[in-house]
C-alpha positions as CSV (number, residue, x, y, z in Angstrom):
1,X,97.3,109.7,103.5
2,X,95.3,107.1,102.3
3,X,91.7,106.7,103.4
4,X,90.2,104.0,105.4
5,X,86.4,103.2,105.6
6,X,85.3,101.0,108.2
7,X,83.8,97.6,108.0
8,X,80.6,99.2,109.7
9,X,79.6,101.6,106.4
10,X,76.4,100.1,105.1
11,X,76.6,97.0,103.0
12,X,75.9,96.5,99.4
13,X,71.9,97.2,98.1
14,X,72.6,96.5,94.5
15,X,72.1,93.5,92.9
16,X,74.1,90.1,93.1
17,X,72.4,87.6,90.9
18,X,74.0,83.9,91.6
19,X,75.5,82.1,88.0
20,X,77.1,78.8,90.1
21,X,77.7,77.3,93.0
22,X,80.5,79.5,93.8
23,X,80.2,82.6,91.7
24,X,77.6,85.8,91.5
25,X,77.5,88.9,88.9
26,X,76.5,92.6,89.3
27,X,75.2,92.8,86.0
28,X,77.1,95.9,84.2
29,X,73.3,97.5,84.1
30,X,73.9,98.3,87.7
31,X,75.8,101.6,87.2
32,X,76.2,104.0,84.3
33,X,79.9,103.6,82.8
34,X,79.9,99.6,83.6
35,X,81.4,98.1,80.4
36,X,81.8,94.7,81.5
37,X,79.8,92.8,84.6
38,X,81.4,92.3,87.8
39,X,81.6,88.6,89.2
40,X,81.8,87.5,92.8
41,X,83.3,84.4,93.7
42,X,81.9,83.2,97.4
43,X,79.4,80.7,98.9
44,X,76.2,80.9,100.3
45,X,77.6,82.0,103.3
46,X,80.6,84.1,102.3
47,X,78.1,86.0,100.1
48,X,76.0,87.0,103.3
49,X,79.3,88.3,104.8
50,X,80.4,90.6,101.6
51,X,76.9,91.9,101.7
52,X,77.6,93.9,104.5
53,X,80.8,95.6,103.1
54,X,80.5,98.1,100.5
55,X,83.3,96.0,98.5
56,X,80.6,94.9,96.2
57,X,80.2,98.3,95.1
58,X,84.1,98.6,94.3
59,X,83.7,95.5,91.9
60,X,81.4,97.6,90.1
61,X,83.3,100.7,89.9
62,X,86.7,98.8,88.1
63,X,83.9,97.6,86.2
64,X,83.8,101.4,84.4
65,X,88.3,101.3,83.9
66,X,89.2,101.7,80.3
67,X,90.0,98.8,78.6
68,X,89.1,96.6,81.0
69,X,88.6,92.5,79.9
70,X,85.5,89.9,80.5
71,X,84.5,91.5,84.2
72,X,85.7,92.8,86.9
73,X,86.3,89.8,89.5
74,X,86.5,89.3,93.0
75,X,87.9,86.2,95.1
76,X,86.0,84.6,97.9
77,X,88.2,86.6,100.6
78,X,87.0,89.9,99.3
79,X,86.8,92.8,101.6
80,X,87.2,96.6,101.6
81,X,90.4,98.2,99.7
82,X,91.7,101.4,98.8
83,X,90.3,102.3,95.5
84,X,90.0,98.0,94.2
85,X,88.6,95.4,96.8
86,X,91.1,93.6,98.4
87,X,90.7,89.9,97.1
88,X,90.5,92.0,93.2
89,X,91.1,91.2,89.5
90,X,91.0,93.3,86.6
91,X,92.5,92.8,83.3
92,X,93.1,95.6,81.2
93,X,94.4,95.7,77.4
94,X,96.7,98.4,76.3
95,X,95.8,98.0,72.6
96,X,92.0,99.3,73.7
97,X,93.3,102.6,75.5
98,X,93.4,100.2,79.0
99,X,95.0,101.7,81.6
100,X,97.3,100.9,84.9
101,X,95.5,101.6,88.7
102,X,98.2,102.1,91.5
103,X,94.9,101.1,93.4
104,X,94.7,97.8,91.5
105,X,98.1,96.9,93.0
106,X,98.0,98.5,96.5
107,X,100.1,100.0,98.9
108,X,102.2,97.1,100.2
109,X,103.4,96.4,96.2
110,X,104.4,92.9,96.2
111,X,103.0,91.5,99.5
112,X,103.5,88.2,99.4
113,X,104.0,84.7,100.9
114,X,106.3,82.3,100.9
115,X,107.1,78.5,102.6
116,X,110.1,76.7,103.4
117,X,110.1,73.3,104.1
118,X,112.4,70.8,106.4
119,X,113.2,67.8,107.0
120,X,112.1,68.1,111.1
121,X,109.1,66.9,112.2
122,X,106.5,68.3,114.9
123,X,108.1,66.0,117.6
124,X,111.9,67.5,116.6
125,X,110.5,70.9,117.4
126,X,108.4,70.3,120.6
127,X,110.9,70.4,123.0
128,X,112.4,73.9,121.6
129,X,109.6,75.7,120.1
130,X,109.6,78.3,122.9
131,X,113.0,78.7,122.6
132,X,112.5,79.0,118.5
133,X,109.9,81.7,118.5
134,X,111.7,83.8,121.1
135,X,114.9,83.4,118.7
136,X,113.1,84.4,115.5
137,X,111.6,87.2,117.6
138,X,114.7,88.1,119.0
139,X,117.1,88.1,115.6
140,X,114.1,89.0,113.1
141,X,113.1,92.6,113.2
142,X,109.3,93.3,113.6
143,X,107.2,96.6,114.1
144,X,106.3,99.9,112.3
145,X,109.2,101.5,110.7
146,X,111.9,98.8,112.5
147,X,115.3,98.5,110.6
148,X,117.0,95.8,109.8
149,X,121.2,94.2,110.0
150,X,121.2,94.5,106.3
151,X,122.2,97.8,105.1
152,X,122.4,99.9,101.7
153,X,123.4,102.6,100.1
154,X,121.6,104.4,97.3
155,X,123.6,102.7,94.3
156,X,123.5,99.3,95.9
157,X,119.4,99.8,96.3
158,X,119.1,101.1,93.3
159,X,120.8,97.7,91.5
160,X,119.0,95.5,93.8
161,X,115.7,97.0,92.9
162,X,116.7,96.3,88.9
163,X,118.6,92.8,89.4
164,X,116.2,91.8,92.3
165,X,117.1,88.3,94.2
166,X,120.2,87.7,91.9
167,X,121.4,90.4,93.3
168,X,121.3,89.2,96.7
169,X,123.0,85.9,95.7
170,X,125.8,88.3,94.3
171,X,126.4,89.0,98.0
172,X,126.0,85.1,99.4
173,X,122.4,85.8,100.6
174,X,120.3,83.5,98.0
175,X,121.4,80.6,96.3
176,X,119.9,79.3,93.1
177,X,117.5,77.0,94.0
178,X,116.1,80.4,96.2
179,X,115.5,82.0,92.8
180,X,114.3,79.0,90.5
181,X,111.5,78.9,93.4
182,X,110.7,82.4,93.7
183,X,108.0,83.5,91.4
184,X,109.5,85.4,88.1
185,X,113.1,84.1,89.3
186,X,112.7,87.2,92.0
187,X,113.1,90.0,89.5
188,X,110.2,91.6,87.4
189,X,111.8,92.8,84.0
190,X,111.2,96.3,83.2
191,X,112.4,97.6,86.6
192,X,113.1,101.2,86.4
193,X,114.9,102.0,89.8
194,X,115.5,105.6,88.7
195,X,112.0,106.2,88.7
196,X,111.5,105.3,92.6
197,X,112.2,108.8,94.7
198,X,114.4,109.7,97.2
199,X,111.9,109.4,100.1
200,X,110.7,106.3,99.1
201,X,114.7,105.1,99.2
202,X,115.4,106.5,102.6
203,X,112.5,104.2,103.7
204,X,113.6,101.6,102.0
205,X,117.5,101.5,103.0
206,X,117.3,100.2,106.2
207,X,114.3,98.1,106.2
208,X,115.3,95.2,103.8
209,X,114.9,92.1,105.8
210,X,112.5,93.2,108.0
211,X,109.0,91.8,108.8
212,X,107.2,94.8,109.5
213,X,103.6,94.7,110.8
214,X,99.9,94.9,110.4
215,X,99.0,91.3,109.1
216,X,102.8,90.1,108.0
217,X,104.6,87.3,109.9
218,X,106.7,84.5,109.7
219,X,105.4,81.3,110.9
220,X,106.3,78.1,111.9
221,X,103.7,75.4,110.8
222,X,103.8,71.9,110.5
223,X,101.5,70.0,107.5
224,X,97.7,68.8,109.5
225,X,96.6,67.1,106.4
226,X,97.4,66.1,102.6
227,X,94.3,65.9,100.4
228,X,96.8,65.7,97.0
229,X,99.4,63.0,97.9
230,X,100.4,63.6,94.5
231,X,101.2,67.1,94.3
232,X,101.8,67.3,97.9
233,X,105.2,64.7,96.7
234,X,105.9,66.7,93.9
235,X,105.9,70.2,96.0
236,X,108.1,67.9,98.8
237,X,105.6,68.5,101.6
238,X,104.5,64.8,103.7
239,X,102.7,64.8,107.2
240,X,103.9,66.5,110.3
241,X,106.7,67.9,108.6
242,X,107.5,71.3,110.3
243,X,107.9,74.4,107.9
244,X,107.9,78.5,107.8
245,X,105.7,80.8,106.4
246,X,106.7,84.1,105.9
247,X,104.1,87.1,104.6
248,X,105.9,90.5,103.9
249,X,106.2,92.8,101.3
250,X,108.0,96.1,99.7
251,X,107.4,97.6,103.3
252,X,107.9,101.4,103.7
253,X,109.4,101.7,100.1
254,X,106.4,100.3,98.4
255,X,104.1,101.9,100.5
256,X,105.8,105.7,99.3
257,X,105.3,104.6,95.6
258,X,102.2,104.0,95.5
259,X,101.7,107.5,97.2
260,X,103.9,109.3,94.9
261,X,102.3,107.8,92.1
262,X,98.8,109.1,93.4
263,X,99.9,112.4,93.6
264,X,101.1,112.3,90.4
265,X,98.0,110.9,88.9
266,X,95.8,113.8,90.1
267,X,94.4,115.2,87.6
268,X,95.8,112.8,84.8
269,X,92.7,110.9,84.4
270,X,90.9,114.0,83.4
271,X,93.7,114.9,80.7
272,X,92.7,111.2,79.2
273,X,89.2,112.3,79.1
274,X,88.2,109.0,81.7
275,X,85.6,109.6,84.2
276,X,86.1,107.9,87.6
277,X,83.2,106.7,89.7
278,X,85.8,106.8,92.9
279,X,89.0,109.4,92.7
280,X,90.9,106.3,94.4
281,X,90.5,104.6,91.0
282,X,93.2,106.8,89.6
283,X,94.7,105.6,86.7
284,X,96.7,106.3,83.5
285,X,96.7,104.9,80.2
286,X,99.1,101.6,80.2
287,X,100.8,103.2,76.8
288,X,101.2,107.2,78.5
289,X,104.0,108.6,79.9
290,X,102.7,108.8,83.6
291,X,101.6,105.1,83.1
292,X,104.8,103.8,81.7
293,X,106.7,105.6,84.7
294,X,104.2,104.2,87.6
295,X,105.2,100.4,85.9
296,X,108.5,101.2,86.3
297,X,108.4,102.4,89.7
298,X,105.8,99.5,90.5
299,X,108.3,97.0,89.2
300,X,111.2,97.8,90.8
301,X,109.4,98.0,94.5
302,X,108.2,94.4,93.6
303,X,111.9,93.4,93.3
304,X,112.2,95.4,96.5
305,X,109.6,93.1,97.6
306,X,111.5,89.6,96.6
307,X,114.0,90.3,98.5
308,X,112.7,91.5,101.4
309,X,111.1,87.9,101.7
310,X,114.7,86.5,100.6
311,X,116.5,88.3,103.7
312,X,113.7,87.7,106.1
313,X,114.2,83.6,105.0
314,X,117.9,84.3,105.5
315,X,118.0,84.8,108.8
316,X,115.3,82.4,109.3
317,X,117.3,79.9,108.3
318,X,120.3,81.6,110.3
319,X,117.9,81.0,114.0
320,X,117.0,77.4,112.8
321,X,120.4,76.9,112.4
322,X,121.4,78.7,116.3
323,X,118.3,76.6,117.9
324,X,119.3,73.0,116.5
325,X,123.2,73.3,115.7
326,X,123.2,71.9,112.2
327,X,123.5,74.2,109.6
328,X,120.2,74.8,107.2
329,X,121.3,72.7,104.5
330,X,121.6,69.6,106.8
331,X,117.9,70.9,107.9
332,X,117.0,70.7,104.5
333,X,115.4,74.0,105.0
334,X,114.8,75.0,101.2
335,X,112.6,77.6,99.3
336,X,109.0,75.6,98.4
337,X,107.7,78.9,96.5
338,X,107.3,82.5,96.9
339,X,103.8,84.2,94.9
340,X,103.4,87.5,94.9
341,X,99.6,89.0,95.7
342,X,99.7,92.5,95.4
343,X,100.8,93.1,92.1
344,X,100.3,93.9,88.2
345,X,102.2,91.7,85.5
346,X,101.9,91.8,81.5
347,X,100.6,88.3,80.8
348,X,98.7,86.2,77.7
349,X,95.6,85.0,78.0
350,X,93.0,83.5,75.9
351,X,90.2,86.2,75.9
352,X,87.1,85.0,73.5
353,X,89.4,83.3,70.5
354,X,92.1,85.1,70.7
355,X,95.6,85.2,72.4
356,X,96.1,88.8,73.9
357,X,98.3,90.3,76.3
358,X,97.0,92.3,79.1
359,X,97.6,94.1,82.5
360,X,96.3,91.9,85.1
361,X,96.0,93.8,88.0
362,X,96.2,91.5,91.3
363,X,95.5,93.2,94.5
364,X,95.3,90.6,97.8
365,X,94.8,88.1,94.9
366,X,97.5,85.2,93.8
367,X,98.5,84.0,90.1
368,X,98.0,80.2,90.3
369,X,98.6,78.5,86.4
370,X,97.4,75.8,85.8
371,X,99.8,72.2,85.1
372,X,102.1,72.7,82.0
373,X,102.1,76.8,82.3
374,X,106.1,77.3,81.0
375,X,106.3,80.0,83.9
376,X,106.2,77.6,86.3
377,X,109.5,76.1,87.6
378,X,110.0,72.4,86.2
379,X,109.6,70.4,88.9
380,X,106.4,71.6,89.8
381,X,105.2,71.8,86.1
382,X,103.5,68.4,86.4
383,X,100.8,69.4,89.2
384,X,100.4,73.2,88.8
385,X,101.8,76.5,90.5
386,X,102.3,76.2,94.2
387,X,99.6,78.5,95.4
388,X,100.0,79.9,99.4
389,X,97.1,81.1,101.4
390,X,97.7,82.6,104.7
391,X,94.8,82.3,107.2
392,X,94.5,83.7,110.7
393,X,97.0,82.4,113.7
394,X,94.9,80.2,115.3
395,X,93.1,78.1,112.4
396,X,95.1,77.1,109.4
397,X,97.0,77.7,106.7
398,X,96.9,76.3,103.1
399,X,98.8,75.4,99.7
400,X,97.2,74.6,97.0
401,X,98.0,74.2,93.0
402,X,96.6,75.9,90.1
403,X,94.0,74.2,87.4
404,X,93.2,75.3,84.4
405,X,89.5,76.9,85.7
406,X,91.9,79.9,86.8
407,X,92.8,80.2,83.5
408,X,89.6,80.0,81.9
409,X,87.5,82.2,84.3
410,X,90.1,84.7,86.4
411,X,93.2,85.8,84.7
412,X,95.1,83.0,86.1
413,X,93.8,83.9,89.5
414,X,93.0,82.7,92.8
415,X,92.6,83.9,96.5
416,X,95.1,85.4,98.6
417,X,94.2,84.4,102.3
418,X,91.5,84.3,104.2
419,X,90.1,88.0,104.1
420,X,89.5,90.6,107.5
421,X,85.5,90.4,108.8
422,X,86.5,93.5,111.4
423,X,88.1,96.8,110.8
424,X,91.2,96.8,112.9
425,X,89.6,99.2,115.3
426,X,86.7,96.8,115.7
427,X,89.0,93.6,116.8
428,X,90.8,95.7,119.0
429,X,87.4,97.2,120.8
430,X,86.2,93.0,120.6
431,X,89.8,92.6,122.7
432,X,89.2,94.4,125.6
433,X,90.3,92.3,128.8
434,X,91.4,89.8,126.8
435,X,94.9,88.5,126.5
436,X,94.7,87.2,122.9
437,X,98.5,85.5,123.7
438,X,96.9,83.1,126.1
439,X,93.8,82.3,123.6
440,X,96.5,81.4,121.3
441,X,98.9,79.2,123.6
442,X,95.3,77.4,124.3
443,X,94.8,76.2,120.8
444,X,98.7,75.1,121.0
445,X,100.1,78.5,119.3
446,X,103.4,80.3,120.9
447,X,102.4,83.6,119.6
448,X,105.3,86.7,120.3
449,X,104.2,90.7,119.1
450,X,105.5,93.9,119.5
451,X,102.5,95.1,121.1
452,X,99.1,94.1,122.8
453,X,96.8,95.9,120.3
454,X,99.1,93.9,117.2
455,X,98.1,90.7,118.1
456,X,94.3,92.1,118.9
457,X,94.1,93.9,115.5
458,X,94.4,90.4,114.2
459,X,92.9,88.3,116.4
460,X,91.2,84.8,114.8
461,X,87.9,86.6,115.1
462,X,88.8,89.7,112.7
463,X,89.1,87.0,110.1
464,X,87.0,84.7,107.8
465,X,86.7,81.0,107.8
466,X,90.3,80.4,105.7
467,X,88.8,76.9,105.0
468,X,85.8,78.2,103.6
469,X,87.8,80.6,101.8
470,X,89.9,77.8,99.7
471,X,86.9,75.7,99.7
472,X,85.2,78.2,97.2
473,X,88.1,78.7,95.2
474,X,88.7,74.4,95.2
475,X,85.3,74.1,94.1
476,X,85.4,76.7,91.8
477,X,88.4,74.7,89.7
478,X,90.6,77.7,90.2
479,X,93.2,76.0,92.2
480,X,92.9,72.5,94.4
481,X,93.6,71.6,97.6
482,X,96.9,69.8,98.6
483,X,97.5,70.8,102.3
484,X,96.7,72.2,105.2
485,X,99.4,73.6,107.2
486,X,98.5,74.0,111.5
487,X,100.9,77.2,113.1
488,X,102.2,76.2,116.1
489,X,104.1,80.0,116.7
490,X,104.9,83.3,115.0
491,X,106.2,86.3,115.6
492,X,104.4,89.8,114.0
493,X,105.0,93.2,114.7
């Protein structure tokens, strides 16, 4: 089982000297084994906020991974992890003995978010909104453990894990425009299905398509405010237009690799010879056997994970369709982007003079390259990588683009969402008597959850500021700002 601290350890005592604006460093003289620094990326008052976690102390202990590149980094929604921060980056190069974290990835491999657009505007929806959210809540499955319509067998999961969405359009459940828009086309080469166990299978089989719970959802949001009317025409998004967020990962199949690869790491670092400041660092050598199996594992739960979010956006578009009687296509309800946040990927970067390829380990952190990156889909090359940042269900949502600071300071990096202030526990003690649903309906959010204590686990409250969040990260020249999305109802589990 993995092990939780809560947000009310003691904060951080060591030392976090500011180098900008936006960005601090825990100089690698703060801990024996440091080989690079470990950088911060926050404002004034973010900073006071990650003071009080101990996550600071977790940028400094990746700081001691093998092989690791320029520092270890942290984005402005940084809070307590398992093993890395959540909101971490860490580059590591296989050619200098760098090795591959399960706890650089996370649990939920491949969590993610992704945004469809139509062509309906706030004052199309109003009049059957309820109706909507009841539907999605209704027709898409939500909760711990929930299954799903869509079923598989062990061959058929075992070739959607390797082929990832293409698969899926095999069987009339993705089109092409789906995959051009999906980060990696929806499948992460390398994918070694045969390395994924039996349990972590049975999990998975019935739970493609499914939302699950914690802090997934899916959405519906219509855009507040454009501050790019550039990019915001380029990514197709104008003013009041309603569209669907949906946050989900690899679900219970990811979630039993990353715990089989644990237990199989025990004791590896030691036959390496690496000494860990924090046992939930464990790691392997990118180039050893137990590494090479993890990334094949990892990979094909991120697949997993691409189609999961393809499904859910399935029937999505299956409910819009029931609610409104025109079929999606006439709704225009297409795939803006899917990113990836919880996740490692063998990428080049420029690292002093030279062009190297490393393991960039992204754990509640999103790639965002800059205009002109050749991974990016074509249309979109002109302004940058659609970049989509979840923030709590009462404030606001966000897209933004990637610039070329990502590129020169994070690994192609940027945040993830807006980043949890209280422990779960904590926002469910801060509920009591309170009937968050009706908070929400009074800032003009239809909100629908499996449970009481769902919603109050992620109450508004239990988050930070999302538009301080992005406004770190836009300042910061990692990624801009192009709009700011308002929910006006999900459904979680």
């Amino acid at each position: 089982m993995k092990r939780m601290h809560p947000m009310s350890k003691p904060g951080f005592d060591g030392p976090l000297i500011r180098l900008s604006d936006c960005c601090w460093k825990i100089p690698k003289s703060y801990k024996p084994g440091m080989l690079v620094d470990g950088l911060i990326y926050a404002s004034d008052e973010l900073i006071d906020q990650v003071r009080h976690d101990q996550a600071p102390e977790q940028v400094a202990n990746v700081a001691t991974l093998p092989g690791i590149q320029v520092a270890s980094l942290a984005m402005p929604d940084i809070h307590w992890g398992y093993g890395f921060t959540i909101g971490g980056v860490c580059a590591t190069d296989p050619d200098q003995g760098g090795v591959i974290s399960p706890g650089g990835v996370g649990y939920d491999i491949n969590c993610g978010v992704r945004l469809l657009r139509t062509s309906l505007t706030h004052d199309d929806v109003k009049p059957h909104l309820t109706r909507l959210i009841d539907e999605l809540f209704k027709n898409v499955p939500t909760g711990v453990g929930r299954s799903g319509k869509y079923h598989f067998n062990m061959t058929e999961l075992r070739e959607l894990m390797g082929e990832g969405v293409g698969y899926l359009q095999r069987r009339g459940l993705a089109t092409e425009a789906d995959i051009e828009n999906t980060e990696a086309r929806g499948r992460i080469d390398g994918a070694e299905p045969g390395n994924v166990s039996d349990r972590a299978i049975q999990r998975g089989a019935s739970q493609c398509g499914t939302l699950g719970s914690g802090n997934h959802f899916m959405e519906v949001q219509i855009v507040e405010s454009i501050f790019d009317e550039q990019a915001a025409d380029v990514l197709g998004l104008k003013k009041d237009q309603v569209c669907v967020m949906i946050h989900s990962g690899s679900r219970g199949l990811g979630y039993q690799v990353c715990d089989d690869a644990l237990l199989h790491l025990r004791g590896v670092p030691e036959k390496y010879g690496i000494a860990l400041p924090d046992r939930q660092l464990a790691c392997a050598p990118v180039l050893s056997p137990e590494g090479q199996h993890y990334l094949g594992a990892m990979r094909a739960a991120a697949n997993f994970g691409f189609c999961n979010r393809q499904l859910l956006t399935w029937q999505a578009r299956e409910v819009f369709e029931l609610v409104f009687n025109r079929p999606w296509q006439e709704l225009q309800m297409s795939l803006m982007y899917d990113v990836a946040h919880n996740i490692a990927k063998f990428e080049e970067h420029t690292i002093g003079r030279e062009q190297r390829k490393v393991w960039v380990h992204r754990k509640g952190a999103t790639r965002a390259f800059p205009p002109g990156h050749p991974e990016i889909p074509t249309h979109y090359r002109a302004v940058g990588q659609p970049v989509l940042i979840p923030g709590d269900m009462g404030r606001a949502s966000w897209v933004l683009v990637g610039q070329q600071g990502s590129m020169d300071q994070t690994f192609g990096t940027t945040c993830h969402g807006a980043g949890r202030v209280l422990s779960r526990t904590k926002a469910v003690a801060l509920s009591k008597g309170r009937r968050i649903d009706q908070e929400l309906l009074s800032r003009g959010v239809i909100a629908r959850a499996q449970s009481w204590k769902g919603l109050a686990e992620e109450q508004p409250d239990a988050y930070k500021d999302v538009n301080m969040v992005v406004d770190v990260v836009h300042r910061a020249g990692l990624s801009k700002k192009v709009a700011r999305m308002k929910p006006i109802g999900v459904i979680k589990g």
